[in-house]
C-alpha angles and dihedrals in degrees: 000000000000107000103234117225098233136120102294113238112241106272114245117239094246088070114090118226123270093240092064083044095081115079120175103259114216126251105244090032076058094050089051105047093033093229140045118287086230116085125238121249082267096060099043099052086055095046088058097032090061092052075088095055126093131181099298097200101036090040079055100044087050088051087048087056094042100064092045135059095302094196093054097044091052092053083052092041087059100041090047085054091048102033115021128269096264094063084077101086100224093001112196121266089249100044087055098038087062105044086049086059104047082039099062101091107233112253086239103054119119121196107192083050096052080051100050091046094051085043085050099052085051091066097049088071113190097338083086103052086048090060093048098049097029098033114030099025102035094050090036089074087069088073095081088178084069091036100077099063086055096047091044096052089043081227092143107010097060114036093012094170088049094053091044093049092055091048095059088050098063090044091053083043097055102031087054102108109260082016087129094049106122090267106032122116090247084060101043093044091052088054094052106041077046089060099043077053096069099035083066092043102053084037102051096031079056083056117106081206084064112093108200101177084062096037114019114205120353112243094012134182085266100046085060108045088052077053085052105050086048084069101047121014101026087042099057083040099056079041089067094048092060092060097265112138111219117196121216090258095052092045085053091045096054090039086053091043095059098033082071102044097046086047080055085046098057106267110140109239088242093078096042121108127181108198126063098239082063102051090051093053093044094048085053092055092044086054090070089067096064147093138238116266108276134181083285086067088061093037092060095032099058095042089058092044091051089042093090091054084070097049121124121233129181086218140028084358098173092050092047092039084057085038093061103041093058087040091062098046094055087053098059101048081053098070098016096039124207099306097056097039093052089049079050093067081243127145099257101197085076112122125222081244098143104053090042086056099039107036098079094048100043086047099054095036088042091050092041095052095041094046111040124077130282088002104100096077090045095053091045095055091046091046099047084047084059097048088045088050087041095058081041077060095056102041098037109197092340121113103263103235133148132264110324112176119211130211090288095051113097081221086062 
């Protein structure tokens, strides 16, 4: 994260200052991440300098599109992603251009790695999925900067369950083990959810109701690696908080893991990290390019408290349906407490009831079935059924697919 010594682009209002940038770090929160939480002149300037930047080759790839026949790129587009590029006789300079570069393997990538942190996410059962809808999510909504690109494509105020749903998809898809092969569904399902991505950011960026000088580019470099770090380091740290133990190896694996499919994604190497102490220290800095939380907080918030109240259930569909709303919510003022929670729109009065309940027994299950011998495999196939019954849940008797705009989705 050099700092270029270029001309710097203007700094959006959502950023804060650099001067409120800086927060005492504590002592002991110092010694284990060898710095200060807070970032350097340096680091800050390129934070908000890359809330300009967008997904160079896939923004390309859409302009491309754009000044051809777009039905027909798209088609290509389509058939390149599920059958290789070279299945398009005379395939266009930018459509191959692109596929040659998501297809070099990175020099860094492990396989075995990418493997053991999938494997890893299957054991985890539904604790993991808690911490990604009640956790990253959840408190993502605080970040009102992020917010906007959410409220203006309608993706999680209006069909919340839907969005949700799709979401869930992507994540079984690219945490199946050899998922993120060239022609798994982890891989395909990144390239497509990467190309939606930059339909919404060349449409809404086009929008005289976008206000780039508040919000910079919609979908930027920064709004996906905070993305990013929801998946891996927020994720093992909410995991912890339910009760489930993660070895160094583990945490590296999952960072690993995530670190491959967001450079799929479109987020450019420079941003990646693959330790923990990194991406701390990283979400902190990507936190000085937000907002405080605005009515587009609430707006998001309530819909996904609400989300569980639409789930479908092949038995005492209404009391599961409750169960689970109140489930959810607990969950939430565990890990984002009464503040947060209040600047949420959320009932604050709930108590933390279902991790108390729940945090000895899913330790000491979680720790049985991981450490004795000839269980692993078996907690990791029960697990992953869980996480599969839990996105059933989501999508009900409709085909579980990935995002597909209709006619009122920018990405249309």
């Amino acid at each position: 994260m050099n700092s270029a010594t270029v001309e710097r682009r203007p700094v959006p209002k959502r950023a804060r200052p650099f001067a409120k940038a800086h927060k005492h770090t504590p002592k002991l929160l110092k010694l284990f991440l060898g710095r200060d939480l807070s970032p350097s002149r340096v680091e800050y300037d390129c934070v908000v300098d890359a809330l300009w930047d967008g997904d160079v080759e896939m923004d390309k790839l859409m302009a491309w599109m754009y000044d051809s026949d777009t039905a027909a790129a798209r088609k290509m587009f389509k058939q390149a992603m599920d059958h290789g590029v070279d299945s398009i006789p005379n395939a266009p300079e930018p459509l191959r251009h692109f596929f040659n570069v998501i297809e070099k393997t990175p020099a860094w990538l492990d396989k075995d790695l990418l493997n053991e942190g999938m494997l890893f996410i299957h054991g985890t059962g539904l604790a993991s999925t808690y911490v990604l809808r009640d956790l990253a999510l959840m408190g993502g909504y605080l970040l009102s900067g992020f917010n906007q690109s959410l409220v203006m494509t309608g993706a999680l105020n209006r069909g919340t369950k839907q969005r949700v749903a799709e979401t869930g998809k992507w994540w079984m898809d690219c945490t199946t083990p050899n998922g993120l092969e060239r022609f798994g569904d982890g891989f395909k399902t990144t390239l497509h959810v990467r190309m939606v991505h930059a339909l919404v950011r060349r449409n809404l960026a086009a929008r005289p109701d976008w206000d780039s000088s508040q919000w910079a580019l919609p979908i930027s470099q920064i709004d996906m690696v905070a993305t990013y770090l929801g998946f891996s380091v927020v994720m093992l740290g909410g995991l912890r908080m339910l009760g489930i133990p993660i070895t160094p190896r583990e945490s590296k694996a999952v960072m690993h893991l995530w670190s491959y499919a967001c450079w799929l994604m479109g987020v450019e190497e420079k941003w990646l990290v693959f330790t923990e102490r990194e991406a701390m220290v990283l979400l902190y800095h990507t936190f000085m390019t937000q907002s405080k939380p605005d009515s587009s907080s609430k707006e998001l918030a309530q819909a996904l408290a609400q989300e569980p109240l639409e789930r479908s259930f092949p038995a005492m569909q209404s009391l599961r349906r409750k169960l689970y709303y109140h489930q959810h919510l607990s969950i939430s003022q565990y890990f984002l407490g009464t503040e947060k929670m209040a600047q949420l729109g959320l009932p604050e009065h709930i108590l933390p009831w279902f991790p108390a309940l729940t945090f000895a027994p899913r330790f000491t299950q979680y720790s049985l079935q991981h450490w004795l011998p000839n269980q692993r495999q078996k907690q990791q196939q029960e697990g992953r059924k869980l996480q599969q019954e839990a996105l059933d849940s989501l999508f009900g008797d409709k085909e579980q697919r990935v995002i597909q705009p209709n006619a009122s989705h920018p990405a249309h």
